[in-house]
Residue, then its C-alpha position, 0 to 999 in steps of 0.5 A: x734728226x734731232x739737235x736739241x730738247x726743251x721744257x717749258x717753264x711750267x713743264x706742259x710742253x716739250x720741244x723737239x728741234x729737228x732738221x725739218x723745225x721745232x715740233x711741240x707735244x704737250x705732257x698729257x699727250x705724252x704721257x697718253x702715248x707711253x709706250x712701255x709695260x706699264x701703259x700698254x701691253x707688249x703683245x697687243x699695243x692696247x692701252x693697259x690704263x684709262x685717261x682716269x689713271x692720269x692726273x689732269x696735273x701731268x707735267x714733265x720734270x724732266x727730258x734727256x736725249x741719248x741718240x734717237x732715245x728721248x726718255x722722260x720724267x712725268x709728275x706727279x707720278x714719277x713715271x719714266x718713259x723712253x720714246x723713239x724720236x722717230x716714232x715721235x716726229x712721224x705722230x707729230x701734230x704741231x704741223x699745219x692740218x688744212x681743214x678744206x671742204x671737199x679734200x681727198x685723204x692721203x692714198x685716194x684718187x678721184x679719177x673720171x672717164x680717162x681711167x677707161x684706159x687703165x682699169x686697175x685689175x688683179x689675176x686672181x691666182x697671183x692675188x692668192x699667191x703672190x702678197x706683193x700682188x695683193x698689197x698693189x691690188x688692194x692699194x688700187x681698190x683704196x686708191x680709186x674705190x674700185x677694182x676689177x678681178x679676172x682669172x676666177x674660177x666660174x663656179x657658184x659662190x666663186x665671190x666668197x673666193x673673193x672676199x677671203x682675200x681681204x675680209x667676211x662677208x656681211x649678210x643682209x636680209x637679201x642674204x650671205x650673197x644674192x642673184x642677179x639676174x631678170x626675175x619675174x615681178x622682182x623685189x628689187x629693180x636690179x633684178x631686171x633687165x633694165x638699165x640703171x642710173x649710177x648709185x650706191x647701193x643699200x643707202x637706206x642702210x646704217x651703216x652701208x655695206x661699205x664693200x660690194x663684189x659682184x662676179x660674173x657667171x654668165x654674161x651672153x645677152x646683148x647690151x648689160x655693162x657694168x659702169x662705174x662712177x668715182x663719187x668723189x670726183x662727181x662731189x668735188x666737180x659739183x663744188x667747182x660748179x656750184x660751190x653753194x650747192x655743194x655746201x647745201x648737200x653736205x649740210x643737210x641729211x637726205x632720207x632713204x628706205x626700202x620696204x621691198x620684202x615682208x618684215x623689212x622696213x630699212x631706214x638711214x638719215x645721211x647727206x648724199x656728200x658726208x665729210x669728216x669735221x676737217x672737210x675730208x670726204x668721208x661718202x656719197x650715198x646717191x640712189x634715185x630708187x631709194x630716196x626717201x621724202x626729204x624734211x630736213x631742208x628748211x623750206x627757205x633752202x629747199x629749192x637750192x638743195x633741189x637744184x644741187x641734187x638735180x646737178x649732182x645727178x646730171x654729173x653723175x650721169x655724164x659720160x665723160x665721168x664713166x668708166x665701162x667694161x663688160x664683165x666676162x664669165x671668170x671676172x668680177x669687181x670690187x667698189x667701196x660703196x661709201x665712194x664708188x656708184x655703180x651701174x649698168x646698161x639695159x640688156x635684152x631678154x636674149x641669152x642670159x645674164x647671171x651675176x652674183x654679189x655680196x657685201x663685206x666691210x672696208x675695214x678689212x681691206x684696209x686692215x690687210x692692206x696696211x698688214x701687207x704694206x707693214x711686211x713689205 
């Protein structure tokens, strides 16, 4: 893949020139990402030297290609290094990096209503079993934000089953797992039988629970189904209808809080739409319940931020954005919550209704998944 190798005069700067065109890395950085004994450990990969270690003078005195090997001479220490060119082109970063406010990461979808027709689903035995089946079930909930799960035993706690699947569960002060089902003067208005409008859920929180199961028990009352809304897609449809008020709500915190329980006093400061410094959407926090007095617009920006807020809102409530399903006993779902609001449709006091839920952390799912994606 590679025809040639060059130094710069001053020996900063390498080039590589491959068959897709010229790539650069500057010496510090190759020097940084060593890969030998020396500058990381064998077992781990983790760094065995700090920035410290190295001169701020780091240059290259030398480079040679044998193959896919290219092996470098780094000054003033001297030190020699081996790197994979392969390795090197797939790390590259002199290559275009579109910085667009509102842009999805790779392997993330927004989807609308239409994925009624092909809710992402997994059978819980073949997901123990079978890596294959849980690498696509995982893909699917990184994907879409969301994923359903069918063929669970229906006992108590069958949710933890779940979550070993990818991760540990996250306890909160509402505990290792919670109840939800109608309550009498509830803490929590997700404990009655009311319908709720889309949301994501603990916004109030710093950081979010970032990964919510919610598995059924018992689901005989008439009306309660479950509803979910791709944030992602309502943002992005926002910026498309309101560009300014797009921007207005990624610019500005929103306040949220929860004082539901003695001794509890949660608090978060975050916009509803937050993206990475390259305008990736990083979240949406999104929750009508638990929002908080808003003082960080400037009065001047106040009733265009409202706007935004009202418009997002209205989106979101769309049912065109929706999709629906009504969850059986045995069958449960997972959302990433920093993405995907999640509802339900009042029920009536009639039979019963009994989910469980908890939390647990994205970084799990992605961990295994890209452990799952590496074997395969």
């Amino acid at each position: 893949m590679m025809t040639e190798v060059s130094l710069s005069q001053d020996g900063d700067v390498l080039t590589l020139q491959t068959a897709k065109g010229p790539l650069r890395f500057h010496a510090i950085w190759l020097r940084d990402n060593a890969i030998d004994g020396a500058t990381r450990d064998a077992s781990n990969g983790q760094r065995l030297i700090t920035l410290a270690d190295l001169s701020p003078e780091t240059t290259l005195s030398a480079a040679e290609v044998t193959g896919d090997q290219l092996t470098l001479t780094f000054q003033p220490d001297g030190h020699c290094v081996t790197y994979d060119v392969r390795w090197l082109a797939e790390n590259a970063y002199d290559r275009p990096q579109p910085r667009d406010a509102g842009q999805l990461a790779d392997g993330v979808e927004a989807w609308d209503g239409a994925l009624n027709a092909a809710v992402p689903t997994g059978q819980y035995p073949a997901l123990v079993a079978d890596g294959t089946a849980r690498r696509d079930w995982l893909s699917a909930l990184r994907r879409y934000g969301f994923a359903k799960l069918t063929d669970l035993p229906v006992e108590e706690g069958n949710l933890y089953k779940i979550v070993d699947l990818f991760g540990y569960v996250r306890e909160t002060n509402y505990g290792r797992h919670f109840e939800v089902r109608t309550e009498v003067n509830p803490v929590n208005l997700a404990f009655t039988g009311l319908g709720l409008q889309a949301h994501t859920d603990n916004p109030y929180r710093d950081p979010v629970p970032s990964i919510q199961v919610l598995s059924c028990l018992d689901n005989s009352a008439a009306g309660g189904e479950n509803m979910v809304v791709d944030g992602f897609a309502c943002a992005l449809r926002l910026k498309a209808e309101n560009p300014e008020g797009f921007d207005l709500l990624a610019k500005y915190t929103a306040r949220f809080s929860y004082t539901g329980s003695a001794g509890v006093k949660l608090q978060s400061r975050r916009p509803m739409i937050e993206l990475d410094p390259d305008g990736t959407l990083r979240g949406v926090r999104f929750n009508s319940r638990s929002i908080a007095p808003l003082t960080d617009i400037p009065f001047d920006d106040m009733q265009a931020y409202y706007a935004a807020y009202r418009q997002l809102s209205d989106i979101i409530d769309d049912t065109a954005m929706e999709v629906i399903f009504k969850l059986e006993p045995g069958e449960a779902f997972v959302v990433d919550n920093t993405r995907v609001l999640h509802a339900r449709k009042g029920y009536s006091g009639e039979g019963s209704r009994w989910l469980q839920g908890c939390y647990a952390d994205k970084d799990g799912v992605l961990s295994t998944l890209a452990a799952l994606e590496e074997t395969a």
